[in-house]
N, C-alpha and C positions, 0 to 999 in steps of 0.2 A: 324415369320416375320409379322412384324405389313402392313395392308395390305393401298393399297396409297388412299387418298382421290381424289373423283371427283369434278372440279370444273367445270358447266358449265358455258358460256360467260367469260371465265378467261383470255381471253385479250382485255376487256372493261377496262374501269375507273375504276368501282371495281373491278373488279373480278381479275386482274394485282395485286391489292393489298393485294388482300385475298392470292392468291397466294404465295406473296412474303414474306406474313407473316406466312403462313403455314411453307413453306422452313425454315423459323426461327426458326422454333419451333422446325428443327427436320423431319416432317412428310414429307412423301414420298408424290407428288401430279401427279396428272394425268389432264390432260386439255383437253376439248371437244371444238372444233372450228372446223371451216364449213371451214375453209381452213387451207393446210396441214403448219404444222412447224418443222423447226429443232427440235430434242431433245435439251432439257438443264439439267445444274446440279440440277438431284431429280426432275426433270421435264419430263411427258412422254405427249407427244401430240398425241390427237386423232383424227380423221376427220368424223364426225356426224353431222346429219342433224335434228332439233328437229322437223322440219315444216315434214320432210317425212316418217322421223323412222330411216335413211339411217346410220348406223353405231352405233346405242346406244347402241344393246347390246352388242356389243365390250363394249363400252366406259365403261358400268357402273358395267361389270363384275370384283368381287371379290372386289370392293369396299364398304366398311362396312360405308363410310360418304358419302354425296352428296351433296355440296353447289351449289347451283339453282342462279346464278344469269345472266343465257341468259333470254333476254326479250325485249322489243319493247313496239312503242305505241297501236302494237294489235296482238294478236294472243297467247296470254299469257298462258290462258286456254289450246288448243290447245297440243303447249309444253310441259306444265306438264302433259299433259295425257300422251302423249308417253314418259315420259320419268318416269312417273311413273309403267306404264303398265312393259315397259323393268327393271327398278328396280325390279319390283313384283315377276319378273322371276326368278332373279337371290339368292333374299333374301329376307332379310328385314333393308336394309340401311336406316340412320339415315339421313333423307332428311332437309335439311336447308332450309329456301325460303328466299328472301329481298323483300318484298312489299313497300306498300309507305301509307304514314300516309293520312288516311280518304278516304281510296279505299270504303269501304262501307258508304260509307257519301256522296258521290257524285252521285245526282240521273242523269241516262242518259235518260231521257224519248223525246227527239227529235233528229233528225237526227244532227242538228249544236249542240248539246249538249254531240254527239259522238264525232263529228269534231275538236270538239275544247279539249274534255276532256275524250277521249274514253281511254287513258291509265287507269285512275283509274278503269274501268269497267275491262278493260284488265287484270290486276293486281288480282282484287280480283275473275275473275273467273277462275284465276292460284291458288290462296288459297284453293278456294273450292276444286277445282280436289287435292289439295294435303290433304286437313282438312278430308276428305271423301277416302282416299284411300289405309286406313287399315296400312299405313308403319309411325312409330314412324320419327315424322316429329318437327321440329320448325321455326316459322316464326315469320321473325323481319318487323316490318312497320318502314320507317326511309320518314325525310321530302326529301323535294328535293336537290340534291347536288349542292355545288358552281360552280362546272364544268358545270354544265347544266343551271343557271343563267348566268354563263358568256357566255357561248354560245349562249343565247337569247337575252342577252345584246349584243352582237356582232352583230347577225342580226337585232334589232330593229335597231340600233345607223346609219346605211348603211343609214338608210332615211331621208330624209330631215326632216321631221316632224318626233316624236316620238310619236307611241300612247301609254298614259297611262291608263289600267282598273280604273278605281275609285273603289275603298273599296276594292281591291283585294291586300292580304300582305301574305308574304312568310315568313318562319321561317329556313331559308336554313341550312346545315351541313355542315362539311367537310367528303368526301367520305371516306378520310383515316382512321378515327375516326368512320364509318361504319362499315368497313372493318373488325379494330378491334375487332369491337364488336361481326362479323362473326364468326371471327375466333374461339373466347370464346364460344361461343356456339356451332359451329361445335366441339369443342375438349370435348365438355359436354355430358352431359344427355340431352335427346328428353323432349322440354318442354313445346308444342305446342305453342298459340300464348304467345308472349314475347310482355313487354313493349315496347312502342314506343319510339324511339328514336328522338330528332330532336336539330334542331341550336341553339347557347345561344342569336340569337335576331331573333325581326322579322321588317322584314321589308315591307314597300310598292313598289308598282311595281316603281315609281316615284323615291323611296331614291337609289332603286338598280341602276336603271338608271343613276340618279344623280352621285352618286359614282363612277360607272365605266366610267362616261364621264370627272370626277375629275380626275380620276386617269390615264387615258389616253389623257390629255390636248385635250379635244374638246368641242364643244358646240353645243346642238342642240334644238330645241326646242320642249317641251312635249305639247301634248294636249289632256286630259284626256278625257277617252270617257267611256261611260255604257254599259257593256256590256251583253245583252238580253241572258234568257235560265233559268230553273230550276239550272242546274250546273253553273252557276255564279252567279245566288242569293247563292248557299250553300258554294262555296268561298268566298264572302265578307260578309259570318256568319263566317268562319275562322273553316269550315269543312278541310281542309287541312292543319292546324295547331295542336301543342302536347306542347301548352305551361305547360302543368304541367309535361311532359318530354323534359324540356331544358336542355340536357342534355351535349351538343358538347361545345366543349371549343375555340378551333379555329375559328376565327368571321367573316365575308366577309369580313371586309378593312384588316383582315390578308392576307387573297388568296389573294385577290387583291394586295395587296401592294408586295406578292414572286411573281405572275402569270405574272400581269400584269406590277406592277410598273420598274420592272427592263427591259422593253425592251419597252417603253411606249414613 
């Protein structure tokens, strides 16, 4: 009996996807969420708490793969200790992580340089606990997803004025094309860090803006402002960028045009 993979945060934006493309394939999947759910078809849900310990080694026993993708803007590290420690117990599962492109490029050396950018700290000190924790592991760095520019797009847009970072450009992806690429590696060989993934453009904070106020007929007006810190001089050096892995096909005026244009 081939035994089920774990996925954690497997009903986020990725991890719904990873999922569903798992089920595709065939493999059995088991889900870790912090709140209880039905069963589904080849679908076995868990209820675990990565912040406390509270149910993991249920969750991650007799699973031989673990796709990692519960996380936040902090506490990253944190998580993958416990959920590496309860791995540890049970085997030596083939732990998957999704990081984000230039976690170690972004220096956080002040407190508004946390505030503004503490996920990338978050992120890469979830790598280390996994890079360091003896269990045959791979991790993908991917840029930011379009779900999460639109979501930022959404709340700048609410204000009267918009502010724009000056020199700060995004090379965003599509999640599902993520997802993907999870899945292919979860179904591989342990290949520790993997090439970066990221969007076939990049853009400035202004064109995103612009475009999603295009695309949902409104107007606002941008006022570009500088924004102070070590981690925003290493932003608009384009430390958060993998232009020599543009590798996503899907483009933002695509998301936008199925997300947004049809209900706009």
């Amino acid at each position: 009996m081939i035994s089920p993979i774990l996925v954690t945060g497997g009903t986020g934006t990725l991890g719904s996807q990873v999922v569903t493309l798992l089920r595709e394939s065939g493999r059995e999947v088991r889900v870790l969420s912090r709140r209880p759910h039905s069963p589904a078809d080849g679908i076995d849900f868990v209820t675990g708490d990565l912040t406390t310990g509270e149910g993991i080694d249920w969750a991650v026993g007799g699973a031989e793969v673990i796709v990692h993708c519960a996380g936040g803007a902090s506490g990253d590290g944190l998580k993958a200790r416990t959920l590496v420690r309860a791995a540890s117990r049970t085997g030596t599962p083939h732990l998957v992580y999704i990081s984000v492109v230039g976690a170690d490029r972004i220096p956080l050396r002040s407190r508004a340089d946390r505030a503004m950018f503490g996920y990338f700290g978050s992120k890469l000190a979830a790598e280390k606990v996994i890079a360091l924790s003896g269990l045959p592991y791979t991790t993908l760095r991917a840029t930011q997803f379009y779900d999460l520019i639109l979501l930022v797009a959404k709340q700048l847009t609410k204000l009267p004025v918009v502010p724009a970072p000056t020199g700060f450009r995004f090379q965003p992806i599509d999640s599902g094309e993520v997802a993907a690429r999870l899945v292919e590696l979860a179904l591989g060989e342990p290949l520790g860090r993997v090439a970066d993934v990221g969007g076939p453009h990049t853009y400035t904070v202004a064109d995103l803006v612009r475009s999603y106020l295009s695309a949902t007929h409104q107007n606002r007006l941008q006022v570009p402002i500088r924004m102070p810190g070590h981690a925003a001089r290493a932003i608009r050096a384009g430390a958060n960028l993998a232009p020599k892995h543009a590798v996503g096909v899907r483009t933002w005026e695509d998301f936008l045009a199925e997300r947004v244009g049809r209900t706009a």
